[in-house]
Every structure is written in C-alpha cells, then in structure tokens.
Gaussian input, Z-matrix of N, CA and C with variables (Angstrom, degrees):
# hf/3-21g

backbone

0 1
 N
 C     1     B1
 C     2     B2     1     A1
 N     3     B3     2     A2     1     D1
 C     4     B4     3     A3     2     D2
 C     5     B5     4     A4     3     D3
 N     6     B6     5     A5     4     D4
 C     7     B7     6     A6     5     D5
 C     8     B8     7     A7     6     D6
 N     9     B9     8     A8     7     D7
 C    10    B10     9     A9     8     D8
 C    11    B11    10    A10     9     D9
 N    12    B12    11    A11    10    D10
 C    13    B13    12    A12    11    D11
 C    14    B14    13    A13    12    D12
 N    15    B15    14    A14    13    D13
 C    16    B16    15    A15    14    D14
 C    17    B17    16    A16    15    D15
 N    18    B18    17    A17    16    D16
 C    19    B19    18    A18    17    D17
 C    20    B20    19    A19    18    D18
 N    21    B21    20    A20    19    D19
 C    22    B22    21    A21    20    D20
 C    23    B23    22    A22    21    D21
 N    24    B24    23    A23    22    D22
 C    25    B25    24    A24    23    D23
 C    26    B26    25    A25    24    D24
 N    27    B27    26    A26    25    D25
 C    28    B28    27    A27    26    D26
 C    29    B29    28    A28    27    D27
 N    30    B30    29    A29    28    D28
 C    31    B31    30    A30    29    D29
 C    32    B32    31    A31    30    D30
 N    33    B33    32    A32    31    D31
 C    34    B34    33    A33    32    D32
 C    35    B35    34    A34    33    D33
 N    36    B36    35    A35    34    D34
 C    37    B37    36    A36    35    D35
 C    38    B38    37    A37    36    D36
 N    39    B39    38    A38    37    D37
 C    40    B40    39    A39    38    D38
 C    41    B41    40    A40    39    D39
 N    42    B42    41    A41    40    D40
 C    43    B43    42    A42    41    D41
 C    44    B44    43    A43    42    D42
 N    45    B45    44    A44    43    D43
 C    46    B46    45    A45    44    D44
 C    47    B47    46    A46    45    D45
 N    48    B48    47    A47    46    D46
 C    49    B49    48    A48    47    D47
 C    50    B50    49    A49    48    D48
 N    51    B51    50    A50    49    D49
 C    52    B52    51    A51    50    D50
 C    53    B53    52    A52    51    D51
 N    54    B54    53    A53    52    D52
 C    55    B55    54    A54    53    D53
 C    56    B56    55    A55    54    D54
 N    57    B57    56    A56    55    D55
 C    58    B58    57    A57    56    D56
 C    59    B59    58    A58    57    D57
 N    60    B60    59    A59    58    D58
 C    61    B61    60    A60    59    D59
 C    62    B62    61    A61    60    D60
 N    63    B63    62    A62    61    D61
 C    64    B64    63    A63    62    D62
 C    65    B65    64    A64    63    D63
 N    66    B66    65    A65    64    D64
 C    67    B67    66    A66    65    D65
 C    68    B68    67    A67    66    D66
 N    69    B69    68    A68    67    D67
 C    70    B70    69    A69    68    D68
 C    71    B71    70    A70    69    D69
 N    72    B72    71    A71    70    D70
 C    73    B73    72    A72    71    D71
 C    74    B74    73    A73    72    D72
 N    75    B75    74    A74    73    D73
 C    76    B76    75    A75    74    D74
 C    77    B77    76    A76    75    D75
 N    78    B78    77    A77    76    D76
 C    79    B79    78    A78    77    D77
 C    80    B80    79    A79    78    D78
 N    81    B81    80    A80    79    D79
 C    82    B82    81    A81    80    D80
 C    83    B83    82    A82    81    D81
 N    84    B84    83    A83    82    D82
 C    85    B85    84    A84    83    D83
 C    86    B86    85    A85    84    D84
 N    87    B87    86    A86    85    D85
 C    88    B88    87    A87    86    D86
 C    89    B89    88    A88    87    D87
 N    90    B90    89    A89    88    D88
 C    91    B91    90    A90    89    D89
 C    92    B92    91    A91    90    D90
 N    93    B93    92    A92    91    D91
 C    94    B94    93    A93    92    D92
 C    95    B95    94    A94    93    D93
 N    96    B96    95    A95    94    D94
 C    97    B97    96    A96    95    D95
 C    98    B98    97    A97    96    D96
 N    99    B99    98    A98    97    D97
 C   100   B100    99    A99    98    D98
 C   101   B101   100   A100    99    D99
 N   102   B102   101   A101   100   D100
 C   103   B103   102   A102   101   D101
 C   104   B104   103   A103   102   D102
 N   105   B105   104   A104   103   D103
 C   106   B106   105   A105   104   D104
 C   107   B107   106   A106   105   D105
 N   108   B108   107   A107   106   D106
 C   109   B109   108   A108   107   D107
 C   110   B110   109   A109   108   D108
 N   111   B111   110   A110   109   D109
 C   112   B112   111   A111   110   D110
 C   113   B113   112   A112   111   D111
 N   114   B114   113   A113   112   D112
 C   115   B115   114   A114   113   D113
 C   116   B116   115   A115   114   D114
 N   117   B117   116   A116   115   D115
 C   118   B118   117   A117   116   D116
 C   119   B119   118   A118   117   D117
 N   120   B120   119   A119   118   D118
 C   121   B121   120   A120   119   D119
 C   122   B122   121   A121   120   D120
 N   123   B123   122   A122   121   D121
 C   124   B124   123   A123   122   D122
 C   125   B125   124   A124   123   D123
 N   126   B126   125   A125   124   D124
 C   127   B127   126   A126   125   D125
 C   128   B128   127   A127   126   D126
 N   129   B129   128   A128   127   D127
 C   130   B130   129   A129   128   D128
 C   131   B131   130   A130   129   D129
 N   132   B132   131   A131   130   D130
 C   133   B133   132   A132   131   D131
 C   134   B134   133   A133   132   D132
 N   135   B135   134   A134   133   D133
 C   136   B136   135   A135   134   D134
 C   137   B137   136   A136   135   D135
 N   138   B138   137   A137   136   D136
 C   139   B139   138   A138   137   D137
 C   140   B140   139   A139   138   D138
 N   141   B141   140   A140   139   D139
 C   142   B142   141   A141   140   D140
 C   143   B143   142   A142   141   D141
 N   144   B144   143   A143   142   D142
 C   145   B145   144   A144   143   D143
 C   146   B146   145   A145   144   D144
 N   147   B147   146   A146   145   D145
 C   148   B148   147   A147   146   D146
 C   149   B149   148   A148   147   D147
 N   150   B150   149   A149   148   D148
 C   151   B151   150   A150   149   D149
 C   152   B152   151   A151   150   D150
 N   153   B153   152   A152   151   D151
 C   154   B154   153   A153   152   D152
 C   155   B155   154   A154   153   D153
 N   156   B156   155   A155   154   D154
 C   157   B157   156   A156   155   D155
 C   158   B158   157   A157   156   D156
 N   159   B159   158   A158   157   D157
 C   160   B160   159   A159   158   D158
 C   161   B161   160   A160   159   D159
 N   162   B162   161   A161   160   D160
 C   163   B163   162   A162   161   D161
 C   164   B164   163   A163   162   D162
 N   165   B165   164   A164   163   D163
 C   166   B166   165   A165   164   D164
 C   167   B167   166   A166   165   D165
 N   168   B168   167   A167   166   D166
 C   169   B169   168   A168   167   D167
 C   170   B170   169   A169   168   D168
 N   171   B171   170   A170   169   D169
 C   172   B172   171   A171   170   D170
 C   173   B173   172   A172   171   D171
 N   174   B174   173   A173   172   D172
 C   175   B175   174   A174   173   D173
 C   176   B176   175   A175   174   D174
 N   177   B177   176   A176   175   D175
 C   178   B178   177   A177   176   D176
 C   179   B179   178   A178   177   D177
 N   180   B180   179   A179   178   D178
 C   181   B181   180   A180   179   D179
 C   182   B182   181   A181   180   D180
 N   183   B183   182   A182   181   D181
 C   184   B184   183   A183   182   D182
 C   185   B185   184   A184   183   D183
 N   186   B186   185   A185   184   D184
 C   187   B187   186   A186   185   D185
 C   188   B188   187   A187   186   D186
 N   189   B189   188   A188   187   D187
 C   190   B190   189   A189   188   D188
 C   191   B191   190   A190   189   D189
 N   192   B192   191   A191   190   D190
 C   193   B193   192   A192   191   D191
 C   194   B194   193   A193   192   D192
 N   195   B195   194   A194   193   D193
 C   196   B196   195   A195   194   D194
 C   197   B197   196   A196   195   D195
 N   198   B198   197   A197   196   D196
 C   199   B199   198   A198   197   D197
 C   200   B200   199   A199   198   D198
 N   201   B201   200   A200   199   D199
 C   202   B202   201   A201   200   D200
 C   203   B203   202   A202   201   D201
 N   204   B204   203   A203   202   D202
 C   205   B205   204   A204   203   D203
 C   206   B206   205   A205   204   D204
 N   207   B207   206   A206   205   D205
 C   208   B208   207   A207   206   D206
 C   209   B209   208   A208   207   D207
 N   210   B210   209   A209   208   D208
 C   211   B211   210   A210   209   D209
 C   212   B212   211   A211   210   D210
 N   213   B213   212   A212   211   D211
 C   214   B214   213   A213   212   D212
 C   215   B215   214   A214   213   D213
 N   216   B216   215   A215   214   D214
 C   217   B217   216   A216   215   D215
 C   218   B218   217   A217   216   D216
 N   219   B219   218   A218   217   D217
 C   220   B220   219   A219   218   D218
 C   221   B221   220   A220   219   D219
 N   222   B222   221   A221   220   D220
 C   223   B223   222   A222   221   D221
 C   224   B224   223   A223   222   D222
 N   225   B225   224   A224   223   D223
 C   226   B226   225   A225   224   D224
 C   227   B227   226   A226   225   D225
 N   228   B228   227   A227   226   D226
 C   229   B229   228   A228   227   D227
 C   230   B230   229   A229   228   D228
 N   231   B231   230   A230   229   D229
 C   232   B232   231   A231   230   D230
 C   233   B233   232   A232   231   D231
 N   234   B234   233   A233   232   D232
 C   235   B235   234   A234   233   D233
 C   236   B236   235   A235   234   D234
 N   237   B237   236   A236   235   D235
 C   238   B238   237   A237   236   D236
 C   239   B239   238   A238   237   D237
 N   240   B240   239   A239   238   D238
 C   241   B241   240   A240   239   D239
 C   242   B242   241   A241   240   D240
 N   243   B243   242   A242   241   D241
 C   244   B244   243   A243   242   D242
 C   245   B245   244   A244   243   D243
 N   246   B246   245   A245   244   D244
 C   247   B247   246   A246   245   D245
 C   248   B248   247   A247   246   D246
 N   249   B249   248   A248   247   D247
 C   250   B250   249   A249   248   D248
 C   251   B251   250   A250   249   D249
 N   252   B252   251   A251   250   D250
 C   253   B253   252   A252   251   D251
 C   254   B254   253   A253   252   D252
 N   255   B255   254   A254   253   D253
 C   256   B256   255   A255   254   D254
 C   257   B257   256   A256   255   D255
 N   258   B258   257   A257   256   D256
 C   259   B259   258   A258   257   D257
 C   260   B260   259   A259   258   D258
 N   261   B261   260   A260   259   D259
 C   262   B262   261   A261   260   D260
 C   263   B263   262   A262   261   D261
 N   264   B264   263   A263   262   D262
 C   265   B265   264   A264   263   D263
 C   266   B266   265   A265   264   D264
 N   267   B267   266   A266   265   D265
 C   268   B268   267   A267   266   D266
 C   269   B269   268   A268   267   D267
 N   270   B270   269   A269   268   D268
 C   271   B271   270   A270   269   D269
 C   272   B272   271   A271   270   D270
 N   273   B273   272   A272   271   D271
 C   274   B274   273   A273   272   D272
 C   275   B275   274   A274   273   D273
 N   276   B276   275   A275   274   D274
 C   277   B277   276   A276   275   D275
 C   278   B278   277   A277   276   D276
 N   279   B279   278   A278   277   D277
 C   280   B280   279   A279   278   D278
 C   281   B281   280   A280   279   D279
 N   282   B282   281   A281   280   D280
 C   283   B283   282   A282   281   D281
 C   284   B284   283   A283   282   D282
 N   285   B285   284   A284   283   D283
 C   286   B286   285   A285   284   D284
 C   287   B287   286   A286   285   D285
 N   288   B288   287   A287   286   D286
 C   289   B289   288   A288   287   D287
 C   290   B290   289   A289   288   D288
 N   291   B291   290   A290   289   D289
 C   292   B292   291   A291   290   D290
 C   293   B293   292   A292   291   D291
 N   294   B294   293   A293   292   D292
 C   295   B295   294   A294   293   D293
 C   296   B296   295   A295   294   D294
 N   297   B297   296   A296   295   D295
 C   298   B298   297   A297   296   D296
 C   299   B299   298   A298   297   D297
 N   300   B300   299   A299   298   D298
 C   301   B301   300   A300   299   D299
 C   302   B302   301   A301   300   D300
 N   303   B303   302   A302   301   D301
 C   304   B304   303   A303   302   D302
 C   305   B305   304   A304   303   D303
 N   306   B306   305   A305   304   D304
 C   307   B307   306   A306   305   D305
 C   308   B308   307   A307   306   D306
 N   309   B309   308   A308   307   D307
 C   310   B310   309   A309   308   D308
 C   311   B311   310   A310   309   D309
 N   312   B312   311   A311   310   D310
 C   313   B313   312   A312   311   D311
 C   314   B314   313   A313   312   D312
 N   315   B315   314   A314   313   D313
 C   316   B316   315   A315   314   D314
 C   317   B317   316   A316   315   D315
 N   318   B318   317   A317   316   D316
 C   319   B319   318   A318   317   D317
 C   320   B320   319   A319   318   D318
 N   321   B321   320   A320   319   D319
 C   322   B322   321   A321   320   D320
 C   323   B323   322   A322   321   D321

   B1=1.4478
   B2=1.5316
   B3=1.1447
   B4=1.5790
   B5=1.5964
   B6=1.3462
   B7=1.7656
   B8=1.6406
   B9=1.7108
   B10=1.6437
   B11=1.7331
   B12=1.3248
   B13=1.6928
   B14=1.6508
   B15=1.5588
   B16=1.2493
   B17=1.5982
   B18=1.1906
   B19=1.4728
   B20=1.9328
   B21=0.7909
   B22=1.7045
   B23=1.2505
   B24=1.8216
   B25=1.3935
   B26=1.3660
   B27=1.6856
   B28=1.4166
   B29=1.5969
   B30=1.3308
   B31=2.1091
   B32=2.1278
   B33=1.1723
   B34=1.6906
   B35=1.4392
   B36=1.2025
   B37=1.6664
   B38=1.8833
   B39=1.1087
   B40=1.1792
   B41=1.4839
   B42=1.8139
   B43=0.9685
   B44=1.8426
   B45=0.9815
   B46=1.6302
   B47=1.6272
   B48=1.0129
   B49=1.0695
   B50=1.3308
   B51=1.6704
   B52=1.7884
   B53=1.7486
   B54=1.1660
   B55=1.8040
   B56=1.5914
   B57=1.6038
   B58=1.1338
   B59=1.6197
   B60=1.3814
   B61=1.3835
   B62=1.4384
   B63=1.3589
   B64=1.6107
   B65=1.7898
   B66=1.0585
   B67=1.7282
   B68=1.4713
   B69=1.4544
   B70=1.6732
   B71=1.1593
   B72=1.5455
   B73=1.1813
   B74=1.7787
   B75=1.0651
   B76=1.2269
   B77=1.6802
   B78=0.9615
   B79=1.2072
   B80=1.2879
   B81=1.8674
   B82=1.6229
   B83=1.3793
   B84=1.9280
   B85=1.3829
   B86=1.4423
   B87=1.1652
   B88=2.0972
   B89=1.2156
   B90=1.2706
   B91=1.7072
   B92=1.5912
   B93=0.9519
   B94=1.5635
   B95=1.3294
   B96=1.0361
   B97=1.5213
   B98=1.3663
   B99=1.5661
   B100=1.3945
   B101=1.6987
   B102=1.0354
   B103=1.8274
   B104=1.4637
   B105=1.5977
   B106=1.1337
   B107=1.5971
   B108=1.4887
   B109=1.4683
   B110=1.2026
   B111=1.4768
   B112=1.6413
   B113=2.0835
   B114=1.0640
   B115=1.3860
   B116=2.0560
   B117=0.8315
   B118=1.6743
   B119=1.5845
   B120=1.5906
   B121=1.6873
   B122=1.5236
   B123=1.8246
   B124=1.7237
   B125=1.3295
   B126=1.2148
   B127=1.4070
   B128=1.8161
   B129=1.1658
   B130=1.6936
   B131=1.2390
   B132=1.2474
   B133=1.6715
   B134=1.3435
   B135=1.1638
   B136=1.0728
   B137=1.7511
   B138=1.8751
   B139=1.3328
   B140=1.5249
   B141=0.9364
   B142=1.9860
   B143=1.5896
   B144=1.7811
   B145=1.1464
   B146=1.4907
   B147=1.1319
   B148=1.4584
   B149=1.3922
   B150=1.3555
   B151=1.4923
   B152=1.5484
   B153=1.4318
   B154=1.5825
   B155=1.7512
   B156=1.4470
   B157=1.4195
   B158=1.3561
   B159=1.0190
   B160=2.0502
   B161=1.3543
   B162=1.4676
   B163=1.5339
   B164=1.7573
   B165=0.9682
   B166=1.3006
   B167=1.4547
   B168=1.3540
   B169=1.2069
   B170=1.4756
   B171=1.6416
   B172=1.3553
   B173=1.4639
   B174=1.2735
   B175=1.3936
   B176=1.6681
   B177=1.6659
   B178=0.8749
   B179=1.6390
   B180=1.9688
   B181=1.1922
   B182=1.3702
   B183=1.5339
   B184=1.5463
   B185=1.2535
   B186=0.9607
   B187=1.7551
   B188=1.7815
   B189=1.3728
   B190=1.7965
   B191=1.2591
   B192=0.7892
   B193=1.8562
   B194=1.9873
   B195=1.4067
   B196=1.4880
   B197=1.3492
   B198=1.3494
   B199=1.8602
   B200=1.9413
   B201=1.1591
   B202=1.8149
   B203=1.4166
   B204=1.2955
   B205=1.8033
   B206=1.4166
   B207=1.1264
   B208=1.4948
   B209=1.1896
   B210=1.4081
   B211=1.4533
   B212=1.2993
   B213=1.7893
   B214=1.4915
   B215=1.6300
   B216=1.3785
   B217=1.2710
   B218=1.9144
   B219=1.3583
   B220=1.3257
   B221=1.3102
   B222=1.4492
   B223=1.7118
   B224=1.4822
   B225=1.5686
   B226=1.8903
   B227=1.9980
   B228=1.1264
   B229=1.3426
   B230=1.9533
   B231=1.7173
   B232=1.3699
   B233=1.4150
   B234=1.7703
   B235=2.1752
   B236=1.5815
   B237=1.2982
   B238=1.3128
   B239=1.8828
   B240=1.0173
   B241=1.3054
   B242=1.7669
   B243=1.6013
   B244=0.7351
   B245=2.0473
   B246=1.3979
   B247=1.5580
   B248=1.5501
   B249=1.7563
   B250=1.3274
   B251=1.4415
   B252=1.2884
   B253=1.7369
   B254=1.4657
   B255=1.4073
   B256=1.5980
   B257=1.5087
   B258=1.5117
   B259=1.3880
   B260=1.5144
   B261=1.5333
   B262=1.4400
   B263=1.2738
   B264=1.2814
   B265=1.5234
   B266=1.5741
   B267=1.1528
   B268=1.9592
   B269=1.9085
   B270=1.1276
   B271=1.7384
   B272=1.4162
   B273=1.7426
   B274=1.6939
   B275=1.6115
   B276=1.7906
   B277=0.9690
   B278=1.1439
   B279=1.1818
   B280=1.7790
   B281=1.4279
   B282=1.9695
   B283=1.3245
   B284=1.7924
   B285=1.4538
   B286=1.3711
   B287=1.6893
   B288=1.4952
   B289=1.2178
   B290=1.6870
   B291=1.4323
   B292=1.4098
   B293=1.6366
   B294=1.7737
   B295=1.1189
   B296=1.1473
   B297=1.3290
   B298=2.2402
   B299=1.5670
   B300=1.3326
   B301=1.5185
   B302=1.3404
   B303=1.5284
   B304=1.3883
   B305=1.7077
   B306=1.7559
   B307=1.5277
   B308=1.2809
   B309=1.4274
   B310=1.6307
   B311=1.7955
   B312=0.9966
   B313=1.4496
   B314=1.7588
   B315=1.8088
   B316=1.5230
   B317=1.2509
   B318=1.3735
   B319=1.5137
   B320=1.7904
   B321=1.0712
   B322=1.7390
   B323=0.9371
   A1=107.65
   A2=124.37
   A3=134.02
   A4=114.54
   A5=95.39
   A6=110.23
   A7=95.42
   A8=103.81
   A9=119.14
   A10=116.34
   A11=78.22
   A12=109.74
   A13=112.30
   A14=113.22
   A15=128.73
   A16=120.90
   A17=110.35
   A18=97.78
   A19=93.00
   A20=103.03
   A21=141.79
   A22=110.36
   A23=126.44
   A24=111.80
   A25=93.77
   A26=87.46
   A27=111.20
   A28=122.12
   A29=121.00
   A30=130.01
   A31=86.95
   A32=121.71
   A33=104.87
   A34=108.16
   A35=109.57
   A36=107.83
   A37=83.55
   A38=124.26
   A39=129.11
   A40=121.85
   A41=116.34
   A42=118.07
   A43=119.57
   A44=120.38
   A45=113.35
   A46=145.80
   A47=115.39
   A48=120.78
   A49=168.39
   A50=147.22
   A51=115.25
   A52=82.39
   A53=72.00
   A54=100.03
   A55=128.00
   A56=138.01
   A57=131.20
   A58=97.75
   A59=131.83
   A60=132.04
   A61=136.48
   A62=90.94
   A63=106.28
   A64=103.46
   A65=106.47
   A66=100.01
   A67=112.77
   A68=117.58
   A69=125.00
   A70=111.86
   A71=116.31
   A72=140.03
   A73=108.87
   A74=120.38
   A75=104.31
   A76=161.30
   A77=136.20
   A78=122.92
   A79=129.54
   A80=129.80
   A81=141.03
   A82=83.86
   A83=79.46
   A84=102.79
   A85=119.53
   A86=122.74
   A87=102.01
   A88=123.89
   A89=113.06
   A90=87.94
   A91=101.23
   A92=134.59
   A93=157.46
   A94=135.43
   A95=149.89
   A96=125.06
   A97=115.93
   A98=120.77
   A99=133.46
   A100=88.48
   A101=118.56
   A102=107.70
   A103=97.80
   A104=138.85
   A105=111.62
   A106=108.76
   A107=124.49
   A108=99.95
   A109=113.13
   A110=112.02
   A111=133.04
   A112=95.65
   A113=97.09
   A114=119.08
   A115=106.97
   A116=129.80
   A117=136.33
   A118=72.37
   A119=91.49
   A120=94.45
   A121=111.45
   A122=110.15
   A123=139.47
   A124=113.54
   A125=106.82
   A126=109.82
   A127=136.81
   A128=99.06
   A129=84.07
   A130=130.25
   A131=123.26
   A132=108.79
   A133=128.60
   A134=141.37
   A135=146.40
   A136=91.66
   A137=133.69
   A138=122.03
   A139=116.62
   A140=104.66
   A141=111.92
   A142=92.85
   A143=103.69
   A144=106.93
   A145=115.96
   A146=129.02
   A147=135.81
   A148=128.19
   A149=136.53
   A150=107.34
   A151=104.51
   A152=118.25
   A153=138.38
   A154=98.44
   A155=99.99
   A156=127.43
   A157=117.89
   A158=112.90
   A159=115.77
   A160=102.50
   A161=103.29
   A162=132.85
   A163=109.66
   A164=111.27
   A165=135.88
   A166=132.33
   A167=130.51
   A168=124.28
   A169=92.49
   A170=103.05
   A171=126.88
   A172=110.63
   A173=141.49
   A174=140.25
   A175=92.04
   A176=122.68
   A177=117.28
   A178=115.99
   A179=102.56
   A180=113.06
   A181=100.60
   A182=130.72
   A183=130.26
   A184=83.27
   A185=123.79
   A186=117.15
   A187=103.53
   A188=96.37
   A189=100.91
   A190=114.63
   A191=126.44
   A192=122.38
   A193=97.30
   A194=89.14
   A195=110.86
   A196=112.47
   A197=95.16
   A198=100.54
   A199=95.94
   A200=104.69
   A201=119.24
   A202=109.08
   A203=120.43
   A204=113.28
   A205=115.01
   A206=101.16
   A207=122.50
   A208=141.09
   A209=121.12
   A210=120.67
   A211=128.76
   A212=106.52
   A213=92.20
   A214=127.59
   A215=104.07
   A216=120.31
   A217=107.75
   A218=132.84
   A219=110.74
   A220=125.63
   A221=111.30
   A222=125.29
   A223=117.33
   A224=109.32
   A225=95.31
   A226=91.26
   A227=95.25
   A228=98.29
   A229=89.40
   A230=108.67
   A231=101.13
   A232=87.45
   A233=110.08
   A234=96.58
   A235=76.77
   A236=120.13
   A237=142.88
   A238=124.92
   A239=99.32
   A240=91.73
   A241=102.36
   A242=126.49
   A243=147.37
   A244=121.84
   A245=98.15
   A246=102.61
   A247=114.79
   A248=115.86
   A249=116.52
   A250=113.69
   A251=120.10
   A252=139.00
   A253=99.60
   A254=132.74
   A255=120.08
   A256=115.35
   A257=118.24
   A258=114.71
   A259=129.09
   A260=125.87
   A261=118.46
   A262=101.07
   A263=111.61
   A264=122.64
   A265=120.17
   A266=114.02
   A267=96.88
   A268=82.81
   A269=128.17
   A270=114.11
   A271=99.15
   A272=113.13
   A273=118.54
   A274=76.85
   A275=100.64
   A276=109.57
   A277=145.36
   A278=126.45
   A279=127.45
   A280=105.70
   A281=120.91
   A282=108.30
   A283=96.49
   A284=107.61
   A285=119.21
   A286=117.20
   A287=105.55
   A288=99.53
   A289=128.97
   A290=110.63
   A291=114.82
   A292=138.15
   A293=124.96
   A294=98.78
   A295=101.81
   A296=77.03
   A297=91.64
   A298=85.78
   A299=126.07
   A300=148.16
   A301=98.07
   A302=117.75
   A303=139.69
   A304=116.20
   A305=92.78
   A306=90.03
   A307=138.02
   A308=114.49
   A309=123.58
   A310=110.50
   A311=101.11
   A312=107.51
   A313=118.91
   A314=110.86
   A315=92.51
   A316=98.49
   A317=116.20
   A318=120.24
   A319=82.21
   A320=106.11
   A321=117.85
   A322=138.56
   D1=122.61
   D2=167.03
   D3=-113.56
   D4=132.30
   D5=174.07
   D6=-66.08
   D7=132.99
   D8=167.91
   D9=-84.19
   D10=-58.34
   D11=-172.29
   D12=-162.56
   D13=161.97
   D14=164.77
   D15=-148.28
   D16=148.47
   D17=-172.81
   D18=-157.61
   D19=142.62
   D20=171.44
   D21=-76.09
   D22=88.97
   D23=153.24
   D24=-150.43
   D25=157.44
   D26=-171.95
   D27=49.15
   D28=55.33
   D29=176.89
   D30=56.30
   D31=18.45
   D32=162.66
   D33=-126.85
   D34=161.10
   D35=-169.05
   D36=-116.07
   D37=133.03
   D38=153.50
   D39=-107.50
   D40=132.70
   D41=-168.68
   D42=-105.23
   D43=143.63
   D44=142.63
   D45=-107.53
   D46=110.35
   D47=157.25
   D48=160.28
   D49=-145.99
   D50=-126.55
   D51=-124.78
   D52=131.02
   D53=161.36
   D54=-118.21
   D55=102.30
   D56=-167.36
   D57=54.43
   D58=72.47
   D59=-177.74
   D60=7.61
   D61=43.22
   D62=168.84
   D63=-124.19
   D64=135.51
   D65=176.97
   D66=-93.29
   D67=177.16
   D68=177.02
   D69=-156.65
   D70=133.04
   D71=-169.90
   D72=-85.90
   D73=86.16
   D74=149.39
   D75=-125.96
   D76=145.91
   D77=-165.56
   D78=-111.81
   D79=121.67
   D80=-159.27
   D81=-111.25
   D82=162.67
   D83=152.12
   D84=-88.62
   D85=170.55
   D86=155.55
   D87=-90.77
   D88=6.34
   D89=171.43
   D90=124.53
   D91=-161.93
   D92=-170.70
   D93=-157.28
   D94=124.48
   D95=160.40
   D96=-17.78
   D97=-64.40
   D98=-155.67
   D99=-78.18
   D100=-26.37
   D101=-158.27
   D102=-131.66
   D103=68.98
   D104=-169.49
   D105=-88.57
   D106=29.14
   D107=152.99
   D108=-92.47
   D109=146.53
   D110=179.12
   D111=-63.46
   D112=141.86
   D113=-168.53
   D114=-111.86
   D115=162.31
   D116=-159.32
   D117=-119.37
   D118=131.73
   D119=168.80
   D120=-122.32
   D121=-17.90
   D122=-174.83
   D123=-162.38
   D124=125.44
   D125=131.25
   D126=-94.92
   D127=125.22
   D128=-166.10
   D129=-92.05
   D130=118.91
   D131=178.30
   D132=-40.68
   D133=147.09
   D134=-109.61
   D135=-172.25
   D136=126.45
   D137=-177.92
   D138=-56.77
   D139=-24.32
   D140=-178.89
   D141=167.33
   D142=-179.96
   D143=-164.15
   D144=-68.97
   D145=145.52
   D146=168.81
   D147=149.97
   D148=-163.01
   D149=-136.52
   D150=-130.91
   D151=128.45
   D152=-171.15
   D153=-77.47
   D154=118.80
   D155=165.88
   D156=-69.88
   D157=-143.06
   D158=170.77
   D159=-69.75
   D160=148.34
   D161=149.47
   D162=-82.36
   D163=162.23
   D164=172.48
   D165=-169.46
   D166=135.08
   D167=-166.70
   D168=171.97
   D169=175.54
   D170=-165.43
   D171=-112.51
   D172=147.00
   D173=-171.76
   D174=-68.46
   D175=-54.48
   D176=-164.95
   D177=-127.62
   D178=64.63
   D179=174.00
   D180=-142.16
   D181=155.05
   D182=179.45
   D183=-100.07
   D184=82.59
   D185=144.62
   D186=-155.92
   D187=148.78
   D188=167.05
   D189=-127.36
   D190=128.71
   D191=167.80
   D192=-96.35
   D193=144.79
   D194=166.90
   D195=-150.23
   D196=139.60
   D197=-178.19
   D198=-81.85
   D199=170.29
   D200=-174.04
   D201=-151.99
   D202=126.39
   D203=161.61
   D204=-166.24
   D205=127.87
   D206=163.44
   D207=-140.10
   D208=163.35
   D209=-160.22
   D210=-31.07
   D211=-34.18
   D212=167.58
   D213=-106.65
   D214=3.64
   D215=-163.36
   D216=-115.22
   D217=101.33
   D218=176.80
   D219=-73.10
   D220=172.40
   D221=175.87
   D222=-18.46
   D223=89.58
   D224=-175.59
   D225=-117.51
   D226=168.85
   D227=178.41
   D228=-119.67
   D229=169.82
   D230=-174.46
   D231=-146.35
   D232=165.79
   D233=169.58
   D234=-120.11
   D235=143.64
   D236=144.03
   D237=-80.62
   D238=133.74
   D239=-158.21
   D240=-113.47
   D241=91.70
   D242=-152.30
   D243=-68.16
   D244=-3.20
   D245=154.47
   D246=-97.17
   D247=-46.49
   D248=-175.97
   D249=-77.48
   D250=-23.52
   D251=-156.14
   D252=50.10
   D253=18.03
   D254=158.75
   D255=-56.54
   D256=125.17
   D257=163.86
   D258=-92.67
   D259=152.74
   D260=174.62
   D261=-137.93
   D262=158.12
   D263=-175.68
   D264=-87.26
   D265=112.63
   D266=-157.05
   D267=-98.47
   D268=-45.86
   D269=179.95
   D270=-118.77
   D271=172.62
   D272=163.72
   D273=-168.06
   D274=121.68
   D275=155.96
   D276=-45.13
   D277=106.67
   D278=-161.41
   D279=-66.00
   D280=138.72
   D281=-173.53
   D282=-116.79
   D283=96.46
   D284=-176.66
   D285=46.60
   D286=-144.38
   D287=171.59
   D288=-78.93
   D289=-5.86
   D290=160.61
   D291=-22.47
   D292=101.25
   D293=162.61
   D294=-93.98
   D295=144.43
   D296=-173.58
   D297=-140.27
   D298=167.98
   D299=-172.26
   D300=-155.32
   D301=97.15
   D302=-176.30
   D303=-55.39
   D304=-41.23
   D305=164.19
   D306=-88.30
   D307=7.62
   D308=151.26
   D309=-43.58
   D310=-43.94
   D311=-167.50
   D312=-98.27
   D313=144.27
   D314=167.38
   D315=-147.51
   D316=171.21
   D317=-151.71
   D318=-134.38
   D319=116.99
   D320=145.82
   D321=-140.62

C-alpha cells in the first residue's frame, strides 16, 4: 500500500491510495477528543481500476475534485460531494473525433 495524496476538507481528511496499481479513494473523520482515532466514514467508487491524480478542495466547502485515469478511460476530473459521497464528472478528456463510450470498456 502507498500513500498518493491527502487533503483536508470540510473536519474529513480524504485519502489516496495504490494497492497492486489500482488506487482508492478514501474518506475519515479525525477523531474526537473522547475518540482520537480517525474513523472510515467511505470508500468511494471509483469508474474502474486506475490511478487518482490531485485532490482539491476547500477547508470549508463539501466538495472535492479529483482527477482519475485509466487505460480505458482518459484524464476526467470528478466533484465528490462530501455529505452524500455522490460523484459527477465535471471534465473527460475528449479523444479526437472518436465516438467511443468509456463504459463499454473495463480495465482490471
């Protein structure tokens, strides 16, 4: 297991990272006075296997953006939405004039 990234928004620490070269998104609390171990609050699905770029987010905004890409899927960025953990895709790199349908395909 290797640390990707971590980033601090909104009192949760969200983490990245790669196991057998697939990465994982997840997201803690920090802890408590009474309880200071950090607690698993999500793991987030993820489009198929492959590997999480930067985090980004605000100390005091529920949203995260993370970039995502893999072999069959290019460079998309997503906002995670840190009360529901629903994700949406805010870019996906366009691959020329290709129609392609990203979720035809999966990479494991």
């Amino acid at each position: 297991m290797m640390l990707q990234a971590a980033k601090s928004v909104n009192d949760k620490m969200i983490v990245a990272y790669g196991v057998d070269a697939n990465d994982k998104l997840l997201v803690f609390d920090f802890g408590s006075d009474s309880s200071p171990q950090a607690k698993l609050l999500h793991q987030v699905e993820l489009p198929s296997v492959g590997s999480i770029g930067k985090l980004d987010g605000n100390k005091d905004e529920n949203n995260l953006l993370f970039s995502f890409s893999s072999f069959s899927r290019p460079d998309s960025l997503f906002k995670l939405d840190l009360e529901t953990y629903k994700t949406e895709t805010v870019f996906m790199q366009k691959m020329g004039n290709l129609d392609y349908n990203f979720d035809d395909y999966i990479s494991e």
